[in-house]
N, C-alpha and C positions, 0 to 999 in steps of 0.2 A: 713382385714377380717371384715366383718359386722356382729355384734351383738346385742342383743336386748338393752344393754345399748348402744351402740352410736346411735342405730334409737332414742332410747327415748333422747337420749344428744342432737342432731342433733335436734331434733324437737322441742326441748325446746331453744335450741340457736337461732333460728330462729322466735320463738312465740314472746321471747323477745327483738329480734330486731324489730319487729312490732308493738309491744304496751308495750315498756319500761314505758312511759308516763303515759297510762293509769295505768300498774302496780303500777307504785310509787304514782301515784293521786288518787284510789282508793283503795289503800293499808292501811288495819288499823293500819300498824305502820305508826309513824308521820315521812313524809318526812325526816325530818334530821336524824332520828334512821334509817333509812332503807338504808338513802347514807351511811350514817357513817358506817353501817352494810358490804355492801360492798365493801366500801374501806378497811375495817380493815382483812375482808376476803383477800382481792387484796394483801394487803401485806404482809400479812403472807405467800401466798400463793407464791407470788414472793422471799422470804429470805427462806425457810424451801423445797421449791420445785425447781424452778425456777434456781435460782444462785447455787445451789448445782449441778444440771442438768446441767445450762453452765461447770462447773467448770470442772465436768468428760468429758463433750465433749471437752475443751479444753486441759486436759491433754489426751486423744486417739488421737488428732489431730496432736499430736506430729512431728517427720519428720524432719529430717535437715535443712529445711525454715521456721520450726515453729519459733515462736518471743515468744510465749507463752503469747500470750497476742491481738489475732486475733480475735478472737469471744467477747472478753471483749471491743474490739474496735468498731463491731457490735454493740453492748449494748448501747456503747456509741454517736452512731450514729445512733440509734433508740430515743434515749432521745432527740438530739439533732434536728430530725427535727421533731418531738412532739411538739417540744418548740416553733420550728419556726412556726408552723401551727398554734398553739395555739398563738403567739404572732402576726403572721398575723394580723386575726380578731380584736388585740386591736389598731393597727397603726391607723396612721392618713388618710394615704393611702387606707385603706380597707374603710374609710368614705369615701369617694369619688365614692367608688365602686358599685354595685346592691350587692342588701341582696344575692341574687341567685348566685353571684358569688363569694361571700364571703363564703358564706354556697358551695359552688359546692368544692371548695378549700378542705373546713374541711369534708367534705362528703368523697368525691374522700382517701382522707388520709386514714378514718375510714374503707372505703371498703378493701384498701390494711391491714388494721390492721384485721380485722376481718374476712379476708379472710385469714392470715397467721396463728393467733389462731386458727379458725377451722383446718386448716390443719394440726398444729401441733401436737393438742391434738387428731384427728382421725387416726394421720401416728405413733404415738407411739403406741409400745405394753401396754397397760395398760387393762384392764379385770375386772367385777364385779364391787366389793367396791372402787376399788382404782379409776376407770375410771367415776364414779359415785361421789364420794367424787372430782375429780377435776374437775370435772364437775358444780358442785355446785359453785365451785371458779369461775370460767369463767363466770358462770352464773350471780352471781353477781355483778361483773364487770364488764358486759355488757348492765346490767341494769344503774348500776352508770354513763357509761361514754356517753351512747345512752340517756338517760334522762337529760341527761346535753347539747346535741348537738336539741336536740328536742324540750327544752323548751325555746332556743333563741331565734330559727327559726321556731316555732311552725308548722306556715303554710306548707313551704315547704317541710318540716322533715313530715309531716304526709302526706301531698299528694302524695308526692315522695322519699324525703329522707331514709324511713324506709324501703320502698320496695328495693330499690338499698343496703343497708346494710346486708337485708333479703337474697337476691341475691348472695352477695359479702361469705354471713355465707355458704351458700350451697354450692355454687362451692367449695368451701375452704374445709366443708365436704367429700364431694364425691369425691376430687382429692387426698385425707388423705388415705382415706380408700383403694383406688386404686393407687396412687403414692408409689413413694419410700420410707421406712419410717426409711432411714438412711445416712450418708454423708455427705459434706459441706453443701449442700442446707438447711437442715432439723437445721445442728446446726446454720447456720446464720440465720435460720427464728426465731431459740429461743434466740439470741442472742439479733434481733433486736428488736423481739415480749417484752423482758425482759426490755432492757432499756426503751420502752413509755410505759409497764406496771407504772414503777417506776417513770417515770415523770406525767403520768395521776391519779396515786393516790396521790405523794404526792402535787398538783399542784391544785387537785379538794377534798382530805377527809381528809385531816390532820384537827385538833381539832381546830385551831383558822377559819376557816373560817365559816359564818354566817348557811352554811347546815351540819354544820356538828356537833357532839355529842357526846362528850368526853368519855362517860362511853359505850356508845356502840361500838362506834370505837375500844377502849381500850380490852376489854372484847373480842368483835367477834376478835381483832385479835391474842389473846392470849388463848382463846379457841381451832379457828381451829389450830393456829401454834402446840400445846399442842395434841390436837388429832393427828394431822397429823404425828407429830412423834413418838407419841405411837402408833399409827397401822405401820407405816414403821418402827418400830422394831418388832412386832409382825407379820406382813405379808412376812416381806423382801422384802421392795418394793425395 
């Protein structure tokens, strides 16, 4: 069902796949407050929503061939080839390669990530505040992990990269909105979507690396976690 918060989500996930870059460079918070900002969102956002979410789809998945531990294997195979893409690019291998193909590697990935988040968070029931408030999540997480793929590859990320992500966020949108928004497909999209959540924040915003900012990391993510679950007792999410 189309509402005025997912046009205004939808259009904002897409603005920021366009000029994540520009956001974080002409943003009056200091680069490193603003990654830190949301990665600390990202993981709260992945322990407090996220992994509670797998958890009840795993137990309804139930069934006499459930292992009870199928969707958490998802997860784990969502981290797992995060890692590998992300470990790609640092081999010795990918030196030998064109920037364009190294980047087409981590591009290609991001499209399939960003096409599965959108569709996630537009095929779930969620309405108002609540659809708005995870929205905010996404949003910043996708500023953190497209300003990190952007400013490797500067060039290609802006000539081309960002449009194709752009791209990747819409269709993923409008198939949300009009697709199924229940079933295996939906919970292995949040299974896989969970685990490179969790390897893309802690891999790029944890506090010792050189963008990142201990007291805002800390703070944003102990904030939203704190909201998040004072309105999900108060709303019944």
């Amino acid at each position: 069902m189309v509402t005025i918060e997912s046009i205004i989500i939808g259009i904002v996930f897409i603005l920021i796949q366009l000029y994540a870059l520009t956001i974080v460079e002409r943003s009056p918070i200091r680069e490193q407050k603003l990654l830190s900002l949301s990665g600390g969102v990202a993981i709260a956002y992945v322990f407090i929503y996220i992994l509670p979410t797998l958890h009840k789809k795993q137990e309804e998945f139930g069934g006499s061939l459930a292992l009870d531990t199928e969707l958490y294997f998802l997860g784990l195979l969502g981290l797992l080839v995060y890692f590998s893409v992300y470990s790609f690019a640092q081999t010795k291998a990918a030196s030998h390669l064109t920037e364009l193909t190294v980047y087409m590697v981590q591009a290609s990935f991001f499209m399939v990530y960003s096409f599965i988040i959108s569709y996630v968070v537009f095929s779930t029931d969620v309405k108002r505040v609540e659809s708005l408030f995870y929205g905010l999540a996404i949003s910043l997480h996708f500023i953190g992990w497209s300003y990190h793929l952007g400013k490797k590859h500067h060039r290609l990320h802006k000539n081309r990269g960002r449009y194709m992500l752009a791209g990747a966020t819409f269709l993923g949108s409008i198939m949300g909105v009009f697709g199924p928004s229940s079933g295996l497909l939906i919970e292995s999209m949040i299974a896989f979507s969970s685990g490179a959540m969790l390897f893309n924040v802690i891999s790029k915003e944890l506090p010792f690396e050189k963008h990142a900012h201990l007291p805002t990391f800390l703070i944003s993510s102990l904030v939203y976690a704190a909201t998040m679950i004072s309105l999900k007792a108060f709303f019944d999410w």
